[in-house]
N, C-alpha and C positions, 0 to 999 in steps of 0.2 A: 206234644206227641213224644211220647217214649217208646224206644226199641226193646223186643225182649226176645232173649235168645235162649232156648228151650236144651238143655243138656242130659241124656239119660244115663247115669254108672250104677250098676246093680238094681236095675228096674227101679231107681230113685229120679224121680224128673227135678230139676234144679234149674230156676232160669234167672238168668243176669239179665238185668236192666240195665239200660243207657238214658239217662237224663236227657230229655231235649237240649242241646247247645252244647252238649259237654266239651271238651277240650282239653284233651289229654297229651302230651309230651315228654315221651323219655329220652334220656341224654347218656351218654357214658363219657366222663370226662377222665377215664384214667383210672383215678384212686377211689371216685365215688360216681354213684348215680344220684339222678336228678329227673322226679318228678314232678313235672309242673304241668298244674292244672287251671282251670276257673273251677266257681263254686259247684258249676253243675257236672262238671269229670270229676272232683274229690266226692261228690255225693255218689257217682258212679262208680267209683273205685271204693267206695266203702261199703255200695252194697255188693259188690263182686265180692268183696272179703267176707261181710258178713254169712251171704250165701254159700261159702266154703265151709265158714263155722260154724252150718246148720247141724243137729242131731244128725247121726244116721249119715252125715255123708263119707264116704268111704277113705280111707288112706286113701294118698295118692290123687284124689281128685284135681284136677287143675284146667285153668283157662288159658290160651293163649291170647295175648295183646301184641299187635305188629300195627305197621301203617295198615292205612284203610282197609285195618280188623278193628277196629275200635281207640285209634293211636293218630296224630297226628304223621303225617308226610315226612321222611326224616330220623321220623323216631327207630328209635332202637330196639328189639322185642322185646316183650315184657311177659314172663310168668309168672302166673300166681295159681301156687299149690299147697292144698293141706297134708301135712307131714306128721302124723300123731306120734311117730317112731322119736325114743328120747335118747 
């Protein structure tokens, strides 16, 4: 079973999936972060990115990752947003 979470910016609907079992872990150790996953959180976290770098999705679009939002217990927030601005 997969989660799918339905997001609408500029009447553009965009939905991120969760991998059955994923498991996802952010860290901040200071100098660097640290994400650690299994196979089925990097396939989740790739299609979260993917789905950012759909056509048409707008600057500025972004998802929030916290603990149970999609993050292990622990973990540290995580955002990921698209930034076309150079």
């Amino acid at each position: 079973m997969t989660t799918h979470v339905r997001e609408v910016t500029d009447g553009t609907t965009r939905v991120f999936t969760w991998e059955e079992g994923s498991r996802i872990e952010v860290r901040n150790l200071g100098g660097e972060i640290v994400i650690e996953a299994n196979a089925a959180g990097l396939k989740t976290l790739a299609g979260h990115l993917l789905t950012l770098a759909q056509d048409g999705t707008p600057d500025g679009a972004h998802l929030h990752l916290e603990a149970h939002n999609g993050l292990e217990e622990g973990s540290v927030g995580l955002v990921l947003e698209r930034c076309d601005d150079e």
